[in-house]
C-alpha positions as CSV (number, residue, x, y, z in Angstrom):
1,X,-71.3,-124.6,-156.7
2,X,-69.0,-125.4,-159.1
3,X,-68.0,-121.8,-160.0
4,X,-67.2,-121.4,-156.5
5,X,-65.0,-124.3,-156.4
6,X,-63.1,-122.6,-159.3
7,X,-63.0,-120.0,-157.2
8,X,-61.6,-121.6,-154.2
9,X,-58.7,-123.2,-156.2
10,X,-57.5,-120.1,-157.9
11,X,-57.5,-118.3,-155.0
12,X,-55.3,-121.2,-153.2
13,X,-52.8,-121.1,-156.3
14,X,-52.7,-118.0,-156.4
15,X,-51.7,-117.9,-152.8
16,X,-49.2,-120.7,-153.1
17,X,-47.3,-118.6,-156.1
18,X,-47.0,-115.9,-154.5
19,X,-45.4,-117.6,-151.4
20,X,-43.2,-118.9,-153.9
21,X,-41.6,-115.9,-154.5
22,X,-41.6,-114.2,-151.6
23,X,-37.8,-112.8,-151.1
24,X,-35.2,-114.3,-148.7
25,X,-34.7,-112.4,-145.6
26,X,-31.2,-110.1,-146.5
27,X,-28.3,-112.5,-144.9
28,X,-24.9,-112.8,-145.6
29,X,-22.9,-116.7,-145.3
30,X,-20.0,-117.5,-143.3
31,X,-17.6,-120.3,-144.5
32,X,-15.8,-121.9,-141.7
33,X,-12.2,-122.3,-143.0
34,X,-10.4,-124.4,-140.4
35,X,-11.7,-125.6,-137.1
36,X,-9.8,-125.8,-134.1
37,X,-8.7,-125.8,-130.3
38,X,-5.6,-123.8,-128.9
39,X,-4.5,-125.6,-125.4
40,X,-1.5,-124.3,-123.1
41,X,1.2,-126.9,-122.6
42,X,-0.3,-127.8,-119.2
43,X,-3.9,-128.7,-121.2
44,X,-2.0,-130.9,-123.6
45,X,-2.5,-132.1,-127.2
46,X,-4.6,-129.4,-129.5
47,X,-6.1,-132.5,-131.5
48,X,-9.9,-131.9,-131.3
49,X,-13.2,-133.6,-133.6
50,X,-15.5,-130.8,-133.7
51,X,-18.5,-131.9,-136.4
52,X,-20.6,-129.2,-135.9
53,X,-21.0,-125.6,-135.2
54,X,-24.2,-123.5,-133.2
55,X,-25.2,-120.2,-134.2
56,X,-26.7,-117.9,-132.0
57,X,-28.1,-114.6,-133.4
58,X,-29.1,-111.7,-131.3
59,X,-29.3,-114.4,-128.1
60,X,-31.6,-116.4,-130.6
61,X,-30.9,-119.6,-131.4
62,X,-30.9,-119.9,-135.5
63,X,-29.2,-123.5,-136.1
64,X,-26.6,-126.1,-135.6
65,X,-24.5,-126.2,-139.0
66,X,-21.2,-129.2,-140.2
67,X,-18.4,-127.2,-139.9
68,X,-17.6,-128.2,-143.6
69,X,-20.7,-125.6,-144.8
70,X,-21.5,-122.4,-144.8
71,X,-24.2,-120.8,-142.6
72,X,-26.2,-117.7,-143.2
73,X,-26.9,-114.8,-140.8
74,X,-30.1,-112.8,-141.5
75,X,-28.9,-109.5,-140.5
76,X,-31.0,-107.0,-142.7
77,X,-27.8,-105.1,-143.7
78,X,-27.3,-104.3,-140.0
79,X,-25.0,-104.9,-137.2
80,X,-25.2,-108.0,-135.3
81,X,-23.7,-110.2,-132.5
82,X,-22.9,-113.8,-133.1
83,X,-22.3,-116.6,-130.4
84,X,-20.6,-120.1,-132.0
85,X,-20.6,-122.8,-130.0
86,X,-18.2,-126.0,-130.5
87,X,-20.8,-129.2,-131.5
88,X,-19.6,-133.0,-131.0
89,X,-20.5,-136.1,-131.3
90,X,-21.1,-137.3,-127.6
91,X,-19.7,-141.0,-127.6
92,X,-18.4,-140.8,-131.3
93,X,-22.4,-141.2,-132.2
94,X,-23.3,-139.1,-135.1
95,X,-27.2,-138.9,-133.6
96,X,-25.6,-137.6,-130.3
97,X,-24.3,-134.0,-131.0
98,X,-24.0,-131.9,-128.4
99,X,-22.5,-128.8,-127.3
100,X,-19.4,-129.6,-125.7
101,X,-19.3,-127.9,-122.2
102,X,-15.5,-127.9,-122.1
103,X,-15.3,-125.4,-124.9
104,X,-15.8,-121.4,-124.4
105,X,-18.4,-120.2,-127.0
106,X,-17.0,-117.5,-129.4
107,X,-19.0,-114.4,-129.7
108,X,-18.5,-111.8,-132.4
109,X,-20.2,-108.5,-133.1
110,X,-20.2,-107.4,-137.3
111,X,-21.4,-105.7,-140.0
112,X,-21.5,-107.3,-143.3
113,X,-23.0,-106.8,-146.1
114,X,-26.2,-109.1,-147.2
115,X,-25.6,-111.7,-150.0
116,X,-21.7,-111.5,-149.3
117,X,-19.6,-115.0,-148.0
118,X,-17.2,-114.4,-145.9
119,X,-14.6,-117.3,-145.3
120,X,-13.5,-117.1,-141.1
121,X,-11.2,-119.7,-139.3
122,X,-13.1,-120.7,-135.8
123,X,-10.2,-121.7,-132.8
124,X,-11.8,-122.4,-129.4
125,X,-10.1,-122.7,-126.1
126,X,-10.7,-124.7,-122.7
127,X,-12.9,-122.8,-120.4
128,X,-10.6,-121.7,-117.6
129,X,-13.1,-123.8,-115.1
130,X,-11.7,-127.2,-117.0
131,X,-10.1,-129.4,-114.6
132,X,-7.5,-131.4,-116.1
133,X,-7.7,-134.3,-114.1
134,X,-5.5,-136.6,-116.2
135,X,-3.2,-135.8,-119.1
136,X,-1.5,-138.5,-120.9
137,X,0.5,-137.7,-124.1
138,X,3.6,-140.0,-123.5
139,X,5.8,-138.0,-124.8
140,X,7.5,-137.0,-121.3
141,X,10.6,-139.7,-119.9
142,X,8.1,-141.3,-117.0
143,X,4.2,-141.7,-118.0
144,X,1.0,-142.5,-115.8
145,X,0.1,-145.8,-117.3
146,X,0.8,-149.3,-116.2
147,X,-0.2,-152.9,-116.8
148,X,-2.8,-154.2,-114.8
149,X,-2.3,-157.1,-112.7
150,X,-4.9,-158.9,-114.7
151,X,-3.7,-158.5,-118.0
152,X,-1.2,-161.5,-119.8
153,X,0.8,-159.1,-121.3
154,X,2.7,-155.9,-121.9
155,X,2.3,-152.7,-123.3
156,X,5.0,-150.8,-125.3
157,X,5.8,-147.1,-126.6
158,X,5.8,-146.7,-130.4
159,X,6.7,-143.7,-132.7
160,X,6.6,-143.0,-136.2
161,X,3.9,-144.1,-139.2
162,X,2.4,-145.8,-135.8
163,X,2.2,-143.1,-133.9
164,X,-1.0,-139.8,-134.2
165,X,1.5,-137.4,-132.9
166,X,5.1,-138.1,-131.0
167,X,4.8,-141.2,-129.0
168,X,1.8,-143.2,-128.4
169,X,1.1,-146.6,-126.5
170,X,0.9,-149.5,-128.3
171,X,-1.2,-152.6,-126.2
172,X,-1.4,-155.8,-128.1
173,X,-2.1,-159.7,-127.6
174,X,0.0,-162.6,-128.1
175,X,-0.8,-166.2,-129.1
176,X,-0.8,-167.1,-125.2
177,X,-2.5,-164.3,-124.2
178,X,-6.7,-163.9,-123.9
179,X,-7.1,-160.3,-121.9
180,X,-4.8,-157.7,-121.9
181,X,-5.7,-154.3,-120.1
182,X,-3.7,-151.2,-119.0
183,X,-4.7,-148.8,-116.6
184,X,-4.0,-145.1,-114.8
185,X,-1.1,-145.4,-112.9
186,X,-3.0,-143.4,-110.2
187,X,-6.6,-143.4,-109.2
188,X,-8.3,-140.1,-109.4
189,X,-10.8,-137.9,-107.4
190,X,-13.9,-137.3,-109.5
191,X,-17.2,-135.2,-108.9
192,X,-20.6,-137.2,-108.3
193,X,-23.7,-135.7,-109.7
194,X,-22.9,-134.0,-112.9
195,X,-22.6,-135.0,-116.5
196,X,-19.5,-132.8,-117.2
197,X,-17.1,-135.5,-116.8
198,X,-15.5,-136.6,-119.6
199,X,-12.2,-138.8,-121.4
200,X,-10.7,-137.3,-124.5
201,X,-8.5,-139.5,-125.9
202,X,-6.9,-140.6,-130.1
203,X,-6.8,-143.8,-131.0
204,X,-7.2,-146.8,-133.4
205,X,-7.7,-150.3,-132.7
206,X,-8.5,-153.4,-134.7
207,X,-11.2,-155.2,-132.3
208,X,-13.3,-154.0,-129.8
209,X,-11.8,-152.2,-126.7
210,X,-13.4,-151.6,-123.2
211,X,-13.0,-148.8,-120.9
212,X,-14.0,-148.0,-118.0
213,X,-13.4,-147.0,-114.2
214,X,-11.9,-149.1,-111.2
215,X,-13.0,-148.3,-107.6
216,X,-10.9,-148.9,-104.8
217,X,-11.5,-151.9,-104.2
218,X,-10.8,-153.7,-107.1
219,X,-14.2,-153.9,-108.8
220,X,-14.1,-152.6,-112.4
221,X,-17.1,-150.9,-113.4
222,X,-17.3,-150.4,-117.3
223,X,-18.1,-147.3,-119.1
224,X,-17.8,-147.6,-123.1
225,X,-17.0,-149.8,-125.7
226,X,-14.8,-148.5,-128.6
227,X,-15.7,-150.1,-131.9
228,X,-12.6,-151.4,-134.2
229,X,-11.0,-148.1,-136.7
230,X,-8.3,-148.8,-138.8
231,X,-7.8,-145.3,-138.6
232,X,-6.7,-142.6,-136.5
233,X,-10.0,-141.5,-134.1
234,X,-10.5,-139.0,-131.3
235,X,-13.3,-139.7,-129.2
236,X,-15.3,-137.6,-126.6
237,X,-16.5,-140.1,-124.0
238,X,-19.2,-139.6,-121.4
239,X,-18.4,-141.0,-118.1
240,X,-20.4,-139.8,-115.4
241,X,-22.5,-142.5,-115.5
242,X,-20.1,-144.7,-114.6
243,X,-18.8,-142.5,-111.8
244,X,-22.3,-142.2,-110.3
245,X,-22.5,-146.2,-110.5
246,X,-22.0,-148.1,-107.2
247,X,-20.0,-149.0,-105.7
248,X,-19.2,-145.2,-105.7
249,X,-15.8,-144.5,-104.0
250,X,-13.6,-141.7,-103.4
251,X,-10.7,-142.3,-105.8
252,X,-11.2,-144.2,-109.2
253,X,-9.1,-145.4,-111.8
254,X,-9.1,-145.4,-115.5
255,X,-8.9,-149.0,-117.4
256,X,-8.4,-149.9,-121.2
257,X,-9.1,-153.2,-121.6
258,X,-9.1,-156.3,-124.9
259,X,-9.8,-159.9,-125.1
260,X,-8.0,-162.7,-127.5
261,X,-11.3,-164.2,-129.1
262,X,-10.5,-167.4,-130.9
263,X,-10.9,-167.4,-134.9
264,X,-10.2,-163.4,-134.4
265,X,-6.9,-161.4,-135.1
266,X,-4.3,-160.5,-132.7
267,X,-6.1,-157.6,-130.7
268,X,-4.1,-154.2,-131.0
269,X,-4.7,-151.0,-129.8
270,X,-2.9,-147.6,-130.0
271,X,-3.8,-144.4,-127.7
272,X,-2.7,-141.0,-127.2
273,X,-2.9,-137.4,-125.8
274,X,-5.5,-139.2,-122.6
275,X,-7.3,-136.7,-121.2
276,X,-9.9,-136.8,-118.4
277,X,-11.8,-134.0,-117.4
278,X,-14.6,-132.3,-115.6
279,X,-16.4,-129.0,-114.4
């Protein structure tokens, strides 16, 4: 019995070792150099946060990769056809990458030799089925934001050091002031019963910031809550949720909105290149 328990563990080793050493698959490694979008003038700002790419082999799906490391391709030394789709992170939550649907996937058909790296920028476009519902870069003489009739104070138009890009909007407090909210100037028309409705937008803010929709009648129905960055952020927000929420009306509005909290500093926020869209 106990010979053949010998037995039984070399053979087990044995089989372990080899897998060991079992060769890689041939593949050779792309290394994405720089990551971007390229948007017409009517589509807006090119600014874009894409964390991760998806690689499709052959129509399989072989992994979702940071766009800061290289990905291999098994390809056996022989041609074949690549699909990279554009990964975010839905809500600015790292756990929530998804593909974005706004983005067309890249497809690319190679040869390249196994074991070789091959460094390759990545620029995606807007599907041509994007609607552009709302673009807001304030850099034109009239813009499509205003102060709401709730809010105690103004907003103002910065440039420089303040600014991402151009001009930006600036919305702060003041020592009398305890909400201050700016919204679309316009109230928009927005499919029901999808999830491909979306607001792009840059920003940084020092407290917590609000958004979400108004219906036509007034009643504001939020959406998101920004957390505080002391730095530059864009930020892919989800809102057909909120569209879908009652009261569900015909036409709704956009709304950014901050509270004075006692013991708390002066709340400030800046935004830029706004854009709402959908399929």
């Amino acid at each position: 019995m106990r010979l053949l328990l010998l037995f039984v563990l070399f053979v087990s080793l044995f089989q372990v070792s080899c897998k060991k050493y079992v060769a890689a698959d041939p593949a050779f490694f792309i290394q994405p150099a720089l990551v971007s979008v390229s948007t017409t003038t009517a589509q807006g700002s090119n600014s874009s946060r894409i964390s991760d790419l998806g690689v499709y082999v052959d129509g399989k799906f072989k992994g979702y990769y940071p766009v800061e490391n290289a990905f291999p391709v098994v390809n056996y030394n022989q041609h074949v056809s690549l699909d990279i789709l554009p990964g975010i992170k839905n809500n600015g939550i790292k756990d929530t990458r998804i593909f974005y649907p706004f983005y067309e996937i890249l497809h690319f058909d190679t040869l390249v030799s196994a074991n070789s790296t091959i460094s390759r920028p990545f620029t995606f476009k807007y599907k041509a089925a994007t609607n552009f519902t709302w673009t807001e870069n304030f850099e034109n003489a009239g813009f499509s934001v205003i102060k709401s009739q709730i809010s105690d104070t103004l907003f103002t138009l910065v440039t420089g050091s303040e600014s991402y890009e151009g001009r930006c909007l600036r919305l702060n407090g003041s020592n009398t002031a305890t909400l201050v909210q700016v919204e679309s100037a316009e109230p928009f028309g927005l499919p029901l019963n999808t999830a491909n409705v979306y607001l792009e937008l840059n920003y940084k803010c020092n407290t917590d910031v609000t958004i979400g929709l108004i219906s036509t009648d007034g009643i504001h129905k939020e959406a998101f809550h920004l957390n505080a960055s002391a730095n530059w952020n864009k930020i892919y927000i989800s809102m057909a949720n909120t569209v879908n929420t009652l009261p569900v009306t015909s036409k709704q509005k956009v709304y950014f909105r901050m509270y004075k909290l006692d013991g708390e500093p002066m709340p400030e926020l800046f935004i830029d290149n706004i854009k709402l869209v959908f399929l």
